[in-house]
N, C-alpha and C positions, 0 to 999 in steps of 0.2 A: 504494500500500500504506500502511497506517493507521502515524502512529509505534508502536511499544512504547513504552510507558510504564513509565520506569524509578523509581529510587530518587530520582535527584535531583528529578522530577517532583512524586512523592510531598511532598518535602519542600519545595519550593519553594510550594505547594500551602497547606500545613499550615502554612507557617512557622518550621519547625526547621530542624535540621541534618540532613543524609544518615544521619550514625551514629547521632541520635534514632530515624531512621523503622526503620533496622535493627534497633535494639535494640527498639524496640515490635512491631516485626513476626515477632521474634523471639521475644520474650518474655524478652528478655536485660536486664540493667542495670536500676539504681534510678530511675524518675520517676514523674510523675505521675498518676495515674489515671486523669484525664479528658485527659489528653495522649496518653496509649498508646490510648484510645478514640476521641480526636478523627483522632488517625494512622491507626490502623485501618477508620473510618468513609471517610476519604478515600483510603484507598489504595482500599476497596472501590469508592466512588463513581467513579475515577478508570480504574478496569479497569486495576489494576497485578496481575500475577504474579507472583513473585521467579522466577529463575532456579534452579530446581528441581536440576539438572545440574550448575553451576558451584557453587552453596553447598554441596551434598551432597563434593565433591570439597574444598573449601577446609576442610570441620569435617571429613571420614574420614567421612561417615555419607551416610546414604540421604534422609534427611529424608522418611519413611514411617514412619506408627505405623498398626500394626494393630489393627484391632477384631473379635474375634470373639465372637459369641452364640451362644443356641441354639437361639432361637426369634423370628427376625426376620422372618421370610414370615409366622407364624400369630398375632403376639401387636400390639394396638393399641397399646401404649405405642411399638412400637420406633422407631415414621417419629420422635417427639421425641427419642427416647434419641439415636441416630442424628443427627439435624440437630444438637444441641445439639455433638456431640462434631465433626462437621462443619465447623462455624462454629470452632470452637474452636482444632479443627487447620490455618485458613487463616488465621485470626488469627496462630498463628504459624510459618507458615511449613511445615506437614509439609502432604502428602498423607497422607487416610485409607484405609484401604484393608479394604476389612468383609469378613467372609465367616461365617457364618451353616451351623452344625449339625445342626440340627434335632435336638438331643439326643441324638446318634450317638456315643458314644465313642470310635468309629474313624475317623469322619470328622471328629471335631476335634481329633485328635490330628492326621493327614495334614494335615488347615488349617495348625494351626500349626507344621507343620514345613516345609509351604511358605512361611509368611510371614517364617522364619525364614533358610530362604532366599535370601527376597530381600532380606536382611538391616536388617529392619526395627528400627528405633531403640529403641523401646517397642511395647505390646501392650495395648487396654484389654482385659480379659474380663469379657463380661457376661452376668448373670442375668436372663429376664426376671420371676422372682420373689424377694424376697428369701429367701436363706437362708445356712447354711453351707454350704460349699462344700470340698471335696478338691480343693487345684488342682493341676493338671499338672506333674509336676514339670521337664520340659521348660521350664515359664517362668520357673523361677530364673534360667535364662541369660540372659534380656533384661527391664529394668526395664516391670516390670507392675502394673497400676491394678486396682481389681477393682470390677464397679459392679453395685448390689444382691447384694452376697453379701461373702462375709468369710472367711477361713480361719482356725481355729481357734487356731494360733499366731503372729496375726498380723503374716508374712511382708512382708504386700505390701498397701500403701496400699488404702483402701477407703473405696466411699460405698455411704450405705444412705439410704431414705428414714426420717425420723423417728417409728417406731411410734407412743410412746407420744402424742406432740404430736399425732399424725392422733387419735385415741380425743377425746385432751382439747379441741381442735374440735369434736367432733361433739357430744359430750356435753355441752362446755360451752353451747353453742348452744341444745341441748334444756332447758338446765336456764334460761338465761336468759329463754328463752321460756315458762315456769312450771312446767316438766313437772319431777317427783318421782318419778315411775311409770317408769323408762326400760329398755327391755330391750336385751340384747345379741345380735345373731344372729350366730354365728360357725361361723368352719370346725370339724372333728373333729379333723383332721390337725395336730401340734403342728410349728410353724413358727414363728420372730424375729415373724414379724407379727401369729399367731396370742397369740404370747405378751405380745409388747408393747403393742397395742392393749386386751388384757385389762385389764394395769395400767393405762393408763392412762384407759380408762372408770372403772374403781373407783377409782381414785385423786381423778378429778373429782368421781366422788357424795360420797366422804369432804372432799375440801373444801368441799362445800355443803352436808354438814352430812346426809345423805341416806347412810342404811344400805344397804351392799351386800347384794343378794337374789341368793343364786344361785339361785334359783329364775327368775330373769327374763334367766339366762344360757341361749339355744337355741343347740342344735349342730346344725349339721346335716352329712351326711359325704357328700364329693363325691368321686370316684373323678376320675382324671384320662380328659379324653374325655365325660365324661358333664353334662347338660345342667345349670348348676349354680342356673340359677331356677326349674326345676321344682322341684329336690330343698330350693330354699328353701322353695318357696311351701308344701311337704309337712307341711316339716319348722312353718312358721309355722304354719299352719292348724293343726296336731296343739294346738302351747301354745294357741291361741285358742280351743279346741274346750274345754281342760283347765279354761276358766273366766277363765284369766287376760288382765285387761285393761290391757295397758299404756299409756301418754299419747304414748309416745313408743320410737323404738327406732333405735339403732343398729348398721348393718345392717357386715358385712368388709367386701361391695366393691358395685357397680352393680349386676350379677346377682343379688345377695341382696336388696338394695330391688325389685328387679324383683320378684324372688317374693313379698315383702312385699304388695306394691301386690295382686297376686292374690290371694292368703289374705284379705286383707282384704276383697276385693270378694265373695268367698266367703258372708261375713259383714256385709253390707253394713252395714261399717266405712267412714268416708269420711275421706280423705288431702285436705287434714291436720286437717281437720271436729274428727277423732275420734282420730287416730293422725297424729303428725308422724316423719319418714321421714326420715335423714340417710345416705347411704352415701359410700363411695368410691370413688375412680379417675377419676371425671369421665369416663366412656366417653361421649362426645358422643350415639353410635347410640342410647344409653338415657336417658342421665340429660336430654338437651336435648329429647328425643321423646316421653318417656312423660307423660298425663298426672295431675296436675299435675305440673308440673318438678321434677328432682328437685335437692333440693341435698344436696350431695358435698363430699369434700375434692379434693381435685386434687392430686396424685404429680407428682414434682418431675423427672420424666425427663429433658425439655430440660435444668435444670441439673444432674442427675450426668452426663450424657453429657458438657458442658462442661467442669465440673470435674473429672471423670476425665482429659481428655487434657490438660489445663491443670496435672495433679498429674505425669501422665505428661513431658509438654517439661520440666517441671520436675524431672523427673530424668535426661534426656538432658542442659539446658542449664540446671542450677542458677545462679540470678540472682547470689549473691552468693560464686560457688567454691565447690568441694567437695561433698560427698557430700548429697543432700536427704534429711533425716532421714526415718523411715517413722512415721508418727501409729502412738502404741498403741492405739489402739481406731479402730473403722469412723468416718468422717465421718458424722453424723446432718445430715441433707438435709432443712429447715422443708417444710412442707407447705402448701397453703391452700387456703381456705374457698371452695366457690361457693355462692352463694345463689342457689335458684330456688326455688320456688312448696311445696319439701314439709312446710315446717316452718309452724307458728300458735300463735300465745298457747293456752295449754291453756286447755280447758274443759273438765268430768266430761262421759261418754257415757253415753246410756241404751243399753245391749243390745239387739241386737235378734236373732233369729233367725236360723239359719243357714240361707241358701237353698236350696229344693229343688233 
């Protein structure tokens, strides 16, 4: 039978002390950064466990934090949300333990009264869209993390990804690549992202000196369930047909480039010839498939999932005593840039014909 491999292994390993690799693997006490990562890398490397059973008995606690969502079977972001919060909770020391809604109100309340239960430490709850959120009031009783969403009197720690920084990417991009002409395609539905990416498109044109046209803001209105690049391509084609020729466009998400790239073939507009294309979310299925490639911003999933349960240990096992203050406002979560094939130095298009 194979040894376990214990703590003093770990350390011995590493080079520290036994109560280094605890503390790192804990998330407990003051060091240093690339020490608590160098510990963690080896404990991983090393196939250590902590004893799950005997620490949960030695702190009064279970060493489980729950994660519930509500769209974790149907939605591509969740496999990163998930690993991210994964990794995060064996770095120190909990088991995860997910259970997943489907946007049920009765079945995520039952979730979380079982996870409570099993008398679980903390709770992250996650969105998988950002928004505002009514939470449960059932999780006042257990310190909770809240990931893409935010409660309006903010109760309880929060991460969101950065709306306006995704806009001023995309847009900055388009502008540095020469484009003046740049249009918004967005949702109908008023949403943080809906709202935020707004400003922060028109806040990029205002710093480069380039007048906001809301005439070069397209809406197009997507019901939930319903196919949302059609109702892009519809809604694009309609402003294309209207005369107007943009250089460049900033699409909400993948799906809405998707419909872009149609409309335009409509009009045999050529990406990024004639129109340069920026959207978001990095949905691999779309943005690395269609072509030319698209480039996107990329949603920072893997790290809110991370730092959500890394905010959560930190308020079962605050590092330094006492109570972990709650941020007054949501964590804004940087976003970044993929570059693939859909953006080009502008150049004026001659118009051509709308295909029979």
């Amino acid at each position: 039978m194979a040894k376990r491999i214990g703590i003093s292994d770990v350390a011995l390993a590493a080079g520290v002390s036994a109560t280094t690799v605890s503390h790192a693997l804990s998330g407990q006490g003051q060091m240093n950064p690339q020490t608590r990562l160098r510990v963690e890398r080896i404990a991983t490397e090393l196939g250590y466990a902590p004893n799950r059973i005997a620490s949960a008995l030695r702190r009064q606690r279970s060493g489980i934090i729950g994660f519930v969502s509500d769209e974790i079977a149907t939605t591509p972001f969740a496999g990163q949300l998930v690993l991210g919060a994964q990794h995060a909770a064996a770095a120190r020391g909990f088991l995860l333990m997910v259970v997943n809604s489907n946007r049920d109100v009765l079945v995520e309340r039952s979730q979380i009264n079982a996870l409570l239960a099993q008398q679980v430490d903390a709770i992250v709850y996650a969105k998988m869209f950002h928004n505002e959120v009514d939470v449960p009031g059932i999780l006042h009783q257990v310190p909770t993390v809240l990931v893409d969403a935010y409660d309006r009197l903010a109760h309880f720690p929060a991460v969101v990804p950065d709306e306006e920084q995704i806009a001023e990417s995309a847009t900055e991009l388009l502008i540095a690549s020469g484009h003046r002409r740049i249009a918004h395609l967005t949702i109908e539905e008023d949403t943080p992202a809906k709202t935020g990416r707004l400003r922060g498109y028109r806040r990029s044109l205002e710093r480069a000196g380039i007048a906001f046209d809301p005439s070069l803001v397209v809406t197009a209105h997507v019901e939930r369930g319903a196919a949302a690049t059609g109702i892009a391509r519809v809604a694009f084609a309609s402003f294309l047909e209207s005369g107007k020729r943009p250089s460049g466009v900033f699409c909400f998400n993948d799906q809405f480039a998707m419909g872009v790239y149609q409309a335009a073939a409509l009009f045999d507009i050529r990406i990024p010839h004639d129109l340069s294309v920026v959207g978001v979310d990095n949905l691999e299925i779309i943005a690395a498939n269609i072509t030319p490639g698209l480039t996107t911003v990329a949603l920072p999933h893997y790290e809110m999932g991370r730092w959500a349960v890394e905010t959560a240990a930190g308020l079962v096992s605050p590092v330094s005593g006492g109570e972990t203050p709650v941020p007054p406002s949501p964590k804004r979560m940087s976003c970044y840039l993929v570059e693939r094939e859909s953006v080009a130095v502008h150049a004026p298009i001659v118009a051509r014909p709308r295909r029979a």
